[in-house]
C-alpha positions as CSV (number, residue, x, y, z in Angstrom):
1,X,-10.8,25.4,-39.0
2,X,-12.8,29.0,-38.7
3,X,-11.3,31.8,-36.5
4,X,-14.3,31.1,-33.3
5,X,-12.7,27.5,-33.1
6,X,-9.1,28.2,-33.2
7,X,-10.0,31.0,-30.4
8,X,-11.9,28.3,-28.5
9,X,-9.3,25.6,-28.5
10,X,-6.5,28.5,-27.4
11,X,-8.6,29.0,-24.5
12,X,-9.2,25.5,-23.8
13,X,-7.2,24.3,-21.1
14,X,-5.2,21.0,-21.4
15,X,-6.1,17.9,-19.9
16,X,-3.7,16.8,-17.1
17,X,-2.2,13.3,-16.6
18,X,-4.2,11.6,-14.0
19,X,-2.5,11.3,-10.7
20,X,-1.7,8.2,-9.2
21,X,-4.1,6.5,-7.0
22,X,-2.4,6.0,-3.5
23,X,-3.7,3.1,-2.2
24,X,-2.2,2.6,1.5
25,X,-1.7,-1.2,3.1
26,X,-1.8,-0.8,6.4
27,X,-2.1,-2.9,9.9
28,X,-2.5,-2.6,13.4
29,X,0.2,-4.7,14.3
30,X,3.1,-6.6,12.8
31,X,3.1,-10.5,11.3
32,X,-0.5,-10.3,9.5
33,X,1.4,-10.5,6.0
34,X,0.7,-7.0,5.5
35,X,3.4,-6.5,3.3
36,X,3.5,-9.9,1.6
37,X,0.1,-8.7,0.5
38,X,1.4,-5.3,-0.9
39,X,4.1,-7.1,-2.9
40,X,1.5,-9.7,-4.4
41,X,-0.9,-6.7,-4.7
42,X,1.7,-4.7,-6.9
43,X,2.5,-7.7,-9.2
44,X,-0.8,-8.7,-10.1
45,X,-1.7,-5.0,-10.6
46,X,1.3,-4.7,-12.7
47,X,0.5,-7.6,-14.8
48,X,-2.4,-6.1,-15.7
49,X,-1.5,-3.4,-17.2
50,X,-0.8,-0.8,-14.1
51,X,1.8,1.5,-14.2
52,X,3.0,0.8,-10.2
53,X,4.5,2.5,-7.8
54,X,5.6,0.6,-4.4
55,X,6.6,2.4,-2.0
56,X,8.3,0.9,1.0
57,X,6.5,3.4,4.0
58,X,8.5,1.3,6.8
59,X,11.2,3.4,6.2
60,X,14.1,2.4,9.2
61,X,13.5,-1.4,8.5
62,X,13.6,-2.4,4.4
63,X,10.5,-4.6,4.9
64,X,9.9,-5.1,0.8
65,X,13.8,-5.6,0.4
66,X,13.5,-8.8,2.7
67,X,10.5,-10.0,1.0
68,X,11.5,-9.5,-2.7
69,X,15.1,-10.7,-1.9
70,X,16.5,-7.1,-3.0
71,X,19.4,-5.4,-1.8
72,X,19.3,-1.9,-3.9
73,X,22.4,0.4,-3.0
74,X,19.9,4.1,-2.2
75,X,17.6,4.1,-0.4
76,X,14.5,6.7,0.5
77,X,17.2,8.5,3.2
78,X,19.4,9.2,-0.1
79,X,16.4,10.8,-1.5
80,X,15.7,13.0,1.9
81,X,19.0,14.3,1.8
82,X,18.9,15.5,-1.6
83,X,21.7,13.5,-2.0
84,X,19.9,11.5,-5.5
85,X,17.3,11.8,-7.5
86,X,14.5,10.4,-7.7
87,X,15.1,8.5,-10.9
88,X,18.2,7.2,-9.3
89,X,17.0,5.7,-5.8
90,X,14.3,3.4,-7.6
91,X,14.7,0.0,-7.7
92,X,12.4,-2.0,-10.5
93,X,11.6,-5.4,-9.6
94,X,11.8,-7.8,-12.6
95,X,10.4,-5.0,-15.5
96,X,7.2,-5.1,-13.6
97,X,6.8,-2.4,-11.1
98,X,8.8,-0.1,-9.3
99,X,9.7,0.3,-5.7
100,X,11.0,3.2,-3.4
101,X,13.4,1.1,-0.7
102,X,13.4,1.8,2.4
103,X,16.5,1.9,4.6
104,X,17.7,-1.2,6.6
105,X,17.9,0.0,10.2
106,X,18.1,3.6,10.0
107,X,16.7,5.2,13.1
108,X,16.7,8.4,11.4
109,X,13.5,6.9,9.0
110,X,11.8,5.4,11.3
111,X,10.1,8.4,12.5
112,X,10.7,11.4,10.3
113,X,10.3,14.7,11.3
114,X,7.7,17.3,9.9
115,X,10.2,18.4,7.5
116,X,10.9,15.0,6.1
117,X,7.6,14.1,5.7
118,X,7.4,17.0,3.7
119,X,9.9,16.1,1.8
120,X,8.6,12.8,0.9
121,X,5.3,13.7,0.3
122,X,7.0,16.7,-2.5
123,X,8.5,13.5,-4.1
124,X,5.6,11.7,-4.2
125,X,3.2,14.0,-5.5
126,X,5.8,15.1,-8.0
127,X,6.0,12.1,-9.6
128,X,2.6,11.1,-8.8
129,X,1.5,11.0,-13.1
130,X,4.2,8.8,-13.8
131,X,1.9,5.9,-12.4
132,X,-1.4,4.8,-12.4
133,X,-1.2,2.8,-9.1
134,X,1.0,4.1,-5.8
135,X,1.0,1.2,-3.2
136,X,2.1,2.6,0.1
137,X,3.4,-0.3,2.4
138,X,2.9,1.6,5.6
139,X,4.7,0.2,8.6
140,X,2.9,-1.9,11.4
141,X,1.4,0.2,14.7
142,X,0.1,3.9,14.3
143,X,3.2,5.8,14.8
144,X,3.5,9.3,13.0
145,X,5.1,7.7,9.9
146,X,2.0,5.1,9.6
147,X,-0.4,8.2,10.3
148,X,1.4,10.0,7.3
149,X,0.4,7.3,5.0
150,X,-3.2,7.2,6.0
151,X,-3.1,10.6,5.4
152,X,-2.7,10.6,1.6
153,X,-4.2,7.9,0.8
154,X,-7.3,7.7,-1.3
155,X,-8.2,4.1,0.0
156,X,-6.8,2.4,3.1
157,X,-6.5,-1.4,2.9
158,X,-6.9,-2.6,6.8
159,X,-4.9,-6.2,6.9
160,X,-6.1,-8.3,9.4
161,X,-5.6,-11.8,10.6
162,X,-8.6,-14.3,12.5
163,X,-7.4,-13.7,15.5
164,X,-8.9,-11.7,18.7
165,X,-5.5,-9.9,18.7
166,X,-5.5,-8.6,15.3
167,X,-9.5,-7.7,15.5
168,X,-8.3,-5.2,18.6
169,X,-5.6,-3.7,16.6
170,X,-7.1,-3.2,13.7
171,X,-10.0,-1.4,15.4
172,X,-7.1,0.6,17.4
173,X,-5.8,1.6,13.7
174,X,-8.9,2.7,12.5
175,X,-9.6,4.9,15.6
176,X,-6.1,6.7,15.2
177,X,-6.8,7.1,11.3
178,X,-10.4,8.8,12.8
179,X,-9.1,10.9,15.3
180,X,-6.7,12.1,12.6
181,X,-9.3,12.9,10.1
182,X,-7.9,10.8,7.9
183,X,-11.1,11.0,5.0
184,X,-9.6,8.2,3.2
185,X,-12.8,5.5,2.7
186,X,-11.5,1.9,4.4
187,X,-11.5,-1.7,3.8
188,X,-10.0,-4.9,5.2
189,X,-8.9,-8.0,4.1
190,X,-8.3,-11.1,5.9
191,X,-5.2,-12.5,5.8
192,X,-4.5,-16.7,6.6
193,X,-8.3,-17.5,6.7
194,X,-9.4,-21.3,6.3
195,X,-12.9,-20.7,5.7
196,X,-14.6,-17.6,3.9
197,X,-17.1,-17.3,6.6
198,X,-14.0,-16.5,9.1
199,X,-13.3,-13.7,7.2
200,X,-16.8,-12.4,6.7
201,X,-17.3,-13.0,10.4
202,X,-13.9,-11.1,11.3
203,X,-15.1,-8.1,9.1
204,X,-18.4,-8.0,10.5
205,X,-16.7,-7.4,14.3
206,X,-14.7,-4.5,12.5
207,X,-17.2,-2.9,10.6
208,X,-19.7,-2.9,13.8
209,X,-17.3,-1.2,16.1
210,X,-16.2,1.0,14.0
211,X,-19.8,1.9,13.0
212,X,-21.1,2.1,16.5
213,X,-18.1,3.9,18.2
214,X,-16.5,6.0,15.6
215,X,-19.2,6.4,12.9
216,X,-17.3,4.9,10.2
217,X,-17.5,2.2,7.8
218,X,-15.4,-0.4,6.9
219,X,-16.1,-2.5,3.4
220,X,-15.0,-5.9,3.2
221,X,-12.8,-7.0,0.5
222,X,-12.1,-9.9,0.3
223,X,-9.7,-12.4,2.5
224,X,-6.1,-14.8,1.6
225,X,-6.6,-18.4,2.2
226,X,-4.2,-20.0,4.7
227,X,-1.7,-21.2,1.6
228,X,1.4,-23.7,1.9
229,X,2.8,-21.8,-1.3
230,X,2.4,-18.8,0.4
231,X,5.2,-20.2,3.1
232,X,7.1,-21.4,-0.2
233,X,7.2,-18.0,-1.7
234,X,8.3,-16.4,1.7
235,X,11.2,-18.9,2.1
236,X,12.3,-18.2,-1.7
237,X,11.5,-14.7,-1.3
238,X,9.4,-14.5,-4.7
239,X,5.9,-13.3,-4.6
240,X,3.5,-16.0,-4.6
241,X,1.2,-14.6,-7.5
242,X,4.3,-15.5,-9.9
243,X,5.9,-18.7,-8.2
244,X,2.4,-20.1,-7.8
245,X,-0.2,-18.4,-10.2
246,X,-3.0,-20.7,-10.0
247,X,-2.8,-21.4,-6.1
248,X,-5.6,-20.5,-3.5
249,X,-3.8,-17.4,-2.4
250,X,-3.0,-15.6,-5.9
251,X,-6.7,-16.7,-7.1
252,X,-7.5,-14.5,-4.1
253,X,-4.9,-11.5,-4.3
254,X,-5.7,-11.3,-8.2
255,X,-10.2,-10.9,-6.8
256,X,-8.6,-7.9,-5.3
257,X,-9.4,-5.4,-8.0
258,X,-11.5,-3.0,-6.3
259,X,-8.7,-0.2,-6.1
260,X,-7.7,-0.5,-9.4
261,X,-11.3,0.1,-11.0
């Protein structure tokens, strides 16, 4: 090696670790499977090779903790408090991913302050290169929590059900998300559908409003069949991309890739 190329790789700088892409599930209103979806979404992901990150963002309620069956002793309030690390609040869920818990009922996390959001965003992007995928399981509505997780995400996933109902509060979501120049590109899946052609037909309603009234787009990614397994899973509390690999539903979680690309 000469003296010019010694110099030159001195002054080279080094290549950083790639952050986690934050990749936030979100929903206008509650009961659409929203965060069955992010728990399926983080397994398949995993099982691919993803380094994961779940992160519970209904903080007061411990929505993942029901689903997965887990009852971890910290929670993300330990971590506010400065009370644990971060290394010692998560929870891994069977060597495949990780999860940050919420609370179970904590009032305090339902809506945090300025200076708690803070907080958790510090954690987050702190630890942001330990992962390759950060799946935020914001909580149902558009309350200042929710509008936190739109905020960092690099892709919103809009879950939405065939329903006139869910159509409205979806739209609702995205206007919020809008108004709070969240940049964020979105897309929606269609939970529960029968027929592919609901789904396409649900999106299209979506992506039109959105288009016409707030001048933003909405790609459509793909929709869940309506899955006996699915109700299985839920009962057993074991995501249905592991209890049934090769039903309807997982076929259809595991299309899902466009996030991880």
């Amino acid at each position: 090696m000469n003296v010019n190329t010694a110099a030159a790789l001195e002054l080279e700088p080094q290549a950083l670790p790639r952050p986690a892409r934050i990749i936030t599930v979100a929903s206008g209103k509650g009961g659409v499977g929203k965060t069955h979806l992010a728990t399926n979404l983080a397994l398949a992901w995993a099982r691919s090779g993803q380094r994961v990150l779940l992160v519970d963002g209904d903080l007061g309620l411990a929505n993942v903790n029901v689903v997965l069956g887990l009852s971890p002793d910290r929670n993300a309030s330990h971590l506010l408090d400065g009370k644990s690390e971060f290394s010692d609040v998560i929870t891994r869920y069977r060597d495949y991913f990780d999860i940050l818990p919420a609370g179970s009922a904590l009032t305090k996390l339902a809506e945090l302050d300025v200076g708690g959001q803070v907080r958790l965003l510090d954690v987050l992007m702190a630890h942001g290169h330990d992962y390759d995928i950060m799946i935020v399981d914001a909580g149902a509505g558009i309350g200042s929590n929710v509008r936190l997780a739109l905020s960092i995400a690099d892709e919103i996933l809009v879950v939405m059900n065939p329903e006139a109902t869910s159509l409205t509060d979806a739209y609702a979501l995205v206007k919020v998300a809008s108004l709070s120049q969240v940049q964020a590109p979105f897309g929606v899946v269609v939970n529960r559908v029968r027929q592919a052609e609901e789904a396409r037909e649900m999106h299209g309603c979506l992506d039109s409003a959105a288009r016409s009234f707030l001048g933003k787009q909405v790609k459509f990614q793909g929709y869940v069949y309506q899955d006996n397994s699915v109700e299985r899973a839920m009962r057993n509390q074991d995501p249905f991309v592991r209890s049934a690999p090769d039903s309807p539903a997982a076929r259809c979680v595991r299309s899902l890739w466009w996030t991880a690309q």
